[in-house]
C-alpha positions as CSV (number, residue, x, y, z in Angstrom):
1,X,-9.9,35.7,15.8
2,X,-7.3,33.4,17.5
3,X,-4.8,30.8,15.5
4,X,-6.0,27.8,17.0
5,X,-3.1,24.8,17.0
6,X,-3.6,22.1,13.9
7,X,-5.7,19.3,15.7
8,X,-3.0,16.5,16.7
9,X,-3.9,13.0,15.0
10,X,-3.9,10.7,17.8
11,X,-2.6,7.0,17.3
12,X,-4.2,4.2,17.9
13,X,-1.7,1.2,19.4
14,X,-1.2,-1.9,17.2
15,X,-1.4,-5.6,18.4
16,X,2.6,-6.3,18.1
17,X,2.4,-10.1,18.7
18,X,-0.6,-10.6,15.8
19,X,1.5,-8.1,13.4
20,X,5.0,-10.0,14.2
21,X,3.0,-13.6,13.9
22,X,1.8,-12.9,10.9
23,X,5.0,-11.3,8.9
24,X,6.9,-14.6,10.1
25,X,4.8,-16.3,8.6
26,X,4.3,-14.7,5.3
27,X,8.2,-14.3,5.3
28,X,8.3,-18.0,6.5
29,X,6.7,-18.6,3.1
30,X,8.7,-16.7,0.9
31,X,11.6,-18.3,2.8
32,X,10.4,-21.8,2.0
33,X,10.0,-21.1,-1.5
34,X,13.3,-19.3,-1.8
35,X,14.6,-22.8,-0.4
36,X,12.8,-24.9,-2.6
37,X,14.6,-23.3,-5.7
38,X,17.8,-23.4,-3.6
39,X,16.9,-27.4,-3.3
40,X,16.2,-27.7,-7.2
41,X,19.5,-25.8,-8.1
42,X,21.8,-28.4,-6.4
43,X,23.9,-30.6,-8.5
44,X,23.6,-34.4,-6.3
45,X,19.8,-35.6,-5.8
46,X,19.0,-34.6,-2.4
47,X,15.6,-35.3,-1.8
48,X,11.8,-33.3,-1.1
49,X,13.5,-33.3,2.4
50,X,16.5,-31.3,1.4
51,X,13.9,-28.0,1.3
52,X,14.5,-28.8,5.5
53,X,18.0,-30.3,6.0
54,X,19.9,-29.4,3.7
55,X,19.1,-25.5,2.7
56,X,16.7,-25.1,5.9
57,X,18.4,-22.3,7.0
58,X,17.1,-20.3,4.3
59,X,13.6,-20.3,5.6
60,X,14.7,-19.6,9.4
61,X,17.0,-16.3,8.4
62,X,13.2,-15.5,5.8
63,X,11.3,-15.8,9.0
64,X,13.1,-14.4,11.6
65,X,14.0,-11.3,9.8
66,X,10.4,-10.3,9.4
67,X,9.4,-11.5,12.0
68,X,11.8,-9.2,14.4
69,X,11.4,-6.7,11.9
70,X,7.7,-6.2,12.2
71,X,8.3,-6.5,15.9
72,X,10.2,-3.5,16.1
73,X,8.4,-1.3,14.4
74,X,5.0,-2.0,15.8
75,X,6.6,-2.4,19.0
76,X,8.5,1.5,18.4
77,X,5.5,2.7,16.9
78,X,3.2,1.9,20.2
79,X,6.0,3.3,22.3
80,X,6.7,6.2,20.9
81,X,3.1,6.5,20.0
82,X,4.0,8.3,16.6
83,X,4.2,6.4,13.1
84,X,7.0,7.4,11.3
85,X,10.2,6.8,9.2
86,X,11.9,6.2,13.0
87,X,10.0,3.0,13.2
88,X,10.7,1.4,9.7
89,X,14.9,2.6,10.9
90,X,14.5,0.7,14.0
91,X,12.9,-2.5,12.3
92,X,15.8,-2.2,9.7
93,X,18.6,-2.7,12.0
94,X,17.5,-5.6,13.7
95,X,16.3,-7.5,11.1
96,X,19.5,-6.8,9.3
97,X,21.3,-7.6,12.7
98,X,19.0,-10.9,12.0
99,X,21.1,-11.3,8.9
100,X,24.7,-10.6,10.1
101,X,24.4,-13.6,12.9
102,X,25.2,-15.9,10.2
103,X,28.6,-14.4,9.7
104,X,29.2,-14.3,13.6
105,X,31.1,-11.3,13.9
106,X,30.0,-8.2,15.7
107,X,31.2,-6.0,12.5
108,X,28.9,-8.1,10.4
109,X,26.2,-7.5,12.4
110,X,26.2,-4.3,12.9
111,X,27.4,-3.9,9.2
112,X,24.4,-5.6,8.0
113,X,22.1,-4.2,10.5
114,X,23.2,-0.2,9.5
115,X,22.6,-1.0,5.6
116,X,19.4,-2.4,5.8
117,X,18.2,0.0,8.1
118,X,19.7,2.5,5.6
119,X,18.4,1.5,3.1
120,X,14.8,1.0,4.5
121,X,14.9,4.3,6.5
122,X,15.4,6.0,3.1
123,X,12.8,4.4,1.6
124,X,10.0,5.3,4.0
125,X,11.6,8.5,4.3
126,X,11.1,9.2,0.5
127,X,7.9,7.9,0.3
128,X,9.0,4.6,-1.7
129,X,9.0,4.1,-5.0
130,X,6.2,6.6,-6.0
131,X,6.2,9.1,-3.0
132,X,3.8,9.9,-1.0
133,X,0.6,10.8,-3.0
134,X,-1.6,12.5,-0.2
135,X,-0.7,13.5,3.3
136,X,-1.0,11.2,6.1
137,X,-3.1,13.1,8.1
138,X,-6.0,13.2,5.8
139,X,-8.6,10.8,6.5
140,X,-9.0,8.7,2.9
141,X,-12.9,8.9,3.5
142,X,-13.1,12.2,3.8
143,X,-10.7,12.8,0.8
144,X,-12.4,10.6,-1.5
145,X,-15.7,12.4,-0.3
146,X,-14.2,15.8,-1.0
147,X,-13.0,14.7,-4.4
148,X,-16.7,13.1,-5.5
149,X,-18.0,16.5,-4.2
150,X,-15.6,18.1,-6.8
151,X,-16.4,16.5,-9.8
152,X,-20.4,16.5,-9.2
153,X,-21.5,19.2,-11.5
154,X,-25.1,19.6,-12.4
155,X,-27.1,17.5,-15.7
156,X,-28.1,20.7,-17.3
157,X,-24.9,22.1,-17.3
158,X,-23.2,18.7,-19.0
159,X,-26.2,18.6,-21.4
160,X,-25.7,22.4,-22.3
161,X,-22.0,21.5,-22.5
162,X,-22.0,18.8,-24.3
163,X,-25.5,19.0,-26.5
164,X,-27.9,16.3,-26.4
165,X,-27.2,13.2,-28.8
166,X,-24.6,10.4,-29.0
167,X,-26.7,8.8,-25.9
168,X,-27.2,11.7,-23.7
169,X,-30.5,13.2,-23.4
170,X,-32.4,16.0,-20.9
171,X,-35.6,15.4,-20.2
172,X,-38.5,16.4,-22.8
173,X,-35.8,15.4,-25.7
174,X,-38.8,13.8,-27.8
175,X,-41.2,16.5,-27.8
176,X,-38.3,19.2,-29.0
177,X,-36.6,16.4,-31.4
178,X,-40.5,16.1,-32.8
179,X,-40.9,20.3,-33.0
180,X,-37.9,20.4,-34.7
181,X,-38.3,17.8,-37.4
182,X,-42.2,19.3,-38.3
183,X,-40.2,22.9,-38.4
184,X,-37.5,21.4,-40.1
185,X,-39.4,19.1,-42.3
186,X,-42.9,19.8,-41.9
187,X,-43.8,16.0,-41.1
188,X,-45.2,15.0,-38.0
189,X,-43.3,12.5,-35.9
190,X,-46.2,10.7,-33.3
191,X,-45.6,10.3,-29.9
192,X,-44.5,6.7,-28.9
């Protein structure tokens, strides 16, 4: 019998523009709230507008770095048609690049942009926080199929394990409960 080659999982291309809209705004949002509590931390009164004027900035750098960052990953991902730690690398240094433009210095941007692709490379390389708890390639229907199928084990086998009583009952309980009570007792129980 032949070796036959593990079946390649093949990738299915991402919208990049609906993925990149949507980050910005979600990081738009975090931005804005990040300025509001920038606005409330400042000493003079500067108004409901000062969320815009005066700490605005704030919720352009939020939105533009995940914006681009999403971007470039979807957009690496589809290209290289492969989903990887690569991708989340790539999306690291230009969002941090994002970042360094505030300092406008070519060593701060690609400072910035190195660390936080770094630092996000690693993570997704690792596995995050947790690690990766099943393999990537393994369909999660199947798995979670696979484990129900494990666990499954026949009712006369729990009820032989675990005796009848305590609210777990095979069929024809009554009529041996009532045999063994007469036996046991000699009274008999009627049928209900």
């Amino acid at each position: 019998m032949a070796l036959q080659p593990a079946e390649e999982k093949k990738y299915h291309p991402k919208d990049v523009i609906s993925a990149a809209m949507k980050t910005t705004m979600l990081t738009g949002g975090i931005g804005l709230f990040a300025s509001a509590v920038q606005n409330t931390l400042v000493k003079q009164n500067v108004g409901p507008w000062g969320v815009f004027v005066r700490t605005g900035s704030t919720i352009t750098i939020f939105a533009a770095m995940g914006g681009t960052y999403e971007f470039v990953k979807t957009a690496s991902a589809n290209l290289r048609e492969k989903e990887d730690y690569w991708n989340v690398t790539l999306g690291g240094f230009f969002a941090g690049s994002i970042l360094g433009l505030r300092a406008r210095t070519v060593p701060a941007v690609l400072g910035y942009g190195v660390a936080l692709a770094t630092t996000l490379g690693a993570f997704e390389y690792t596995g995050g926080i947790w690690g990766y708890s099943r393999s990537r390639d393994v369909d999660k229907f199947e798995e979670l199929e696979k484990l129900r199928k494990a666990y499954r084990t026949p009712a006369e086998e729990t009820f032989q394990e675990l005796g009848e009583g305590r609210g777990i009952y095979a069929p024809g309980y009554a009529e041996r409960r009532r045999e063994r009570i007469k036996e046991t007792y000699g009274i008999d129980v009627p049928r209900s």
